[in-house]
N, C-alpha and C positions, 0 to 999 in steps of 0.2 A: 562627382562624375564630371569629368572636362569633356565641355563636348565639342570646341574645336582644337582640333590637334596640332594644326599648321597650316597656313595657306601654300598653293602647289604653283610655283612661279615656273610655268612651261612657255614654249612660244605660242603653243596654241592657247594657252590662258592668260598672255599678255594680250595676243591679239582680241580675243575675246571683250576682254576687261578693257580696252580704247573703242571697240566698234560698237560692242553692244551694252555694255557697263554690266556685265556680268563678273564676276570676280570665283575664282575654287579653292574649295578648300579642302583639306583632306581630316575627316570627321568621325568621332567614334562611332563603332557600327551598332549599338542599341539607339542610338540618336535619332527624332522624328521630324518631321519638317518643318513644325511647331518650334520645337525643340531650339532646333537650330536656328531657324527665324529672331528666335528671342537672344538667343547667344551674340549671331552676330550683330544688332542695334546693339546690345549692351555692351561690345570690347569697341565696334568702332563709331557708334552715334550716327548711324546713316538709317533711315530706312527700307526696309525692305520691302518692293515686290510679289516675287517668285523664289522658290528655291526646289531644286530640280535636286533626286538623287542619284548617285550612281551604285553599285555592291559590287566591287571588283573581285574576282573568285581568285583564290590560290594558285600561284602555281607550281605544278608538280616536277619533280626532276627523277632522274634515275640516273646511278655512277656504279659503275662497272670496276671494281677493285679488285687486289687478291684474295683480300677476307668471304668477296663475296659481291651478291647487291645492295646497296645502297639506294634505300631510296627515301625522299624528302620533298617537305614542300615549303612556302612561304603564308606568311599572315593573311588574311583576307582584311580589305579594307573598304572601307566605303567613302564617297567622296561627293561634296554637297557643291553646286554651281546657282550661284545666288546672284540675283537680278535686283541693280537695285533700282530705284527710280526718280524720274529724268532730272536730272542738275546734282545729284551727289556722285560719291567718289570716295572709295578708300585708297589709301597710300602708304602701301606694305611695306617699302624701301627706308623710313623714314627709322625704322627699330633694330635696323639692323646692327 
């Protein structure tokens, strides 16, 4: 089980990650705080903190065709926001 999926490069998670050295990731959803704690020292060798989660819900649509209604939804995700502590730094750019 991979338990980080991808870090989430937003402006609000850049600005995050220079103010408060918090850094996001987006995380499989049976993953615990623990869990993920351990994952991310061992991909980037910083220590951790804190690590906050989020359980983002589906969302739902409905489409209005000839056949009829259509309706659908997307994946539910969860997403981990990890603190790390004071003088480290990951550098996500570098793998690209």
């Amino acid at each position: 089980m991979s338990i980080l999926i991808k870090p989430i490069i937003t402006e609000k998670a850049t600005m995050q990650s220079e103010l408060l050295n918090a850094y996001a990731f987006e995380v499989n959803t049976k993953a615990n705080k623990v869990e993920i704690k351990k994952a991310v020292e061992a991909a980037y060798g910083v220590s951790v903190e804190k690590v906050r989660t989020i359980n983002v819900r589906p969302d739902r649509n409905t489409k209005y065709t000839k056949t009829g209604i259509q309706h659908g939804k997307t994946n539910a995700k969860k997403k981990a926001i990890v603190q790390l502590a004071e003088g480290e730094m990951i550098d996500l750019y570098t793998n690209m």
